[in-house]
N, C-alpha and C positions, 0 to 999 in steps of 0.2 A: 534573511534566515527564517527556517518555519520552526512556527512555534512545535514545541514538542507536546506528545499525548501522553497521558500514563496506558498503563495496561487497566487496571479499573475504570477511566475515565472510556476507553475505548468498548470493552466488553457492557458496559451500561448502553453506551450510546446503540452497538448490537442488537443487546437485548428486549432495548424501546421501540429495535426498529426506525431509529431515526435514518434520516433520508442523507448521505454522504458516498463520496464512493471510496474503496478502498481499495489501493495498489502495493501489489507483494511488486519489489523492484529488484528481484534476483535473475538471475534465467532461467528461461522454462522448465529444462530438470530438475530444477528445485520445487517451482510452481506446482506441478507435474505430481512431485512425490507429497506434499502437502503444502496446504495452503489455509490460511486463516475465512472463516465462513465468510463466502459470497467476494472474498476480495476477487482483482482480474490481474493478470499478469502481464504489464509492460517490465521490463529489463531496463535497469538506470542510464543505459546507452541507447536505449528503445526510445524515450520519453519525446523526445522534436520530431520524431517517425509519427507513433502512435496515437500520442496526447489529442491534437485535432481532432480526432475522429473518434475517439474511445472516452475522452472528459472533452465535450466541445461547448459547456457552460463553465465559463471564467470565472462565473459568480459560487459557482455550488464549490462545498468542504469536499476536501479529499484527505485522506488518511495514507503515508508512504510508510512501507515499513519492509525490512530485511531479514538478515537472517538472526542480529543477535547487535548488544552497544558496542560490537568490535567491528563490527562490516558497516563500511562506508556508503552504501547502495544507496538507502532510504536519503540520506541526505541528499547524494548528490542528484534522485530525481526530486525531492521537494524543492530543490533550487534552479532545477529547470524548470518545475513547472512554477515557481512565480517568474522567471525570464519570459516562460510564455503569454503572464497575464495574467495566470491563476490568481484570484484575491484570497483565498480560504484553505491555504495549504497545512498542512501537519504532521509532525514527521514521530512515528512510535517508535523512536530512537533503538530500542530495546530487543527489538521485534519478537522473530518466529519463534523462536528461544525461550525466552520468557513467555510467551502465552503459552508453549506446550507444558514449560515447567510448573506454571501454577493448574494444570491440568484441562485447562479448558480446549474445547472441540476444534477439528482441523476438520477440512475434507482433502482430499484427492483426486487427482485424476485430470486431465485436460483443463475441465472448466472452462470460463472466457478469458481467452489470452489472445493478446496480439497476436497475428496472423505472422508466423515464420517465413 
């Protein structure tokens, strides 16, 4: 199971600019209409497709997160990607939801997403 993030714990780590990647695990139209800064868009059905090639350090943090603590998404790709090897997974239970509700910044639009 991956440890979970807060929304302040994660919006710090943003704002340091620390080095993680972070994955919206909805589907692209969701991605699409927004998405949390700089995350990439694999789909929680995406993740044994994508992951190789888009997170191919085992070693490095990654941050999974969905649309809200009701949507299963985020889990079910933090738990593929430690099946995959990942050691540094975390899952912002919470997700999209919550980060737009305490107000803070979304972007839009394509961005880097897994290739359809």
């Amino acid at each position: 199971m991956a440890r979970t993030i807060t929304r302040d714990e994660l919006k710090a780590k943003l704002d340091r600019g620390d080095k993680f990647s972070l994955v919206e695990a909805l589907p692209t139209k969701y991605y699409t209409d927004k998405h949390l800064p700089g995350a990439v868009n694999i789909p929680h059905d995406e993740i044994d497709e994508h992951a190789p090639i888009l997170l191919p350090d085992k070693s490095a943090e990654i941050v999974a997160y969905c649309a809200n603590a009701a949507c299963k998404n985020s889990g079910i790709a933090a738990r593929r990607l430690i099946a995959l090897g990942h050691a540094n997974v975390r899952d912002y239970h919470e997700g999209k939801a919550d980060w737009i509700a305490a107000g803070f910044p979304t972007e839009c639009g394509r961005g880097f997403q897994a290739a359809e």
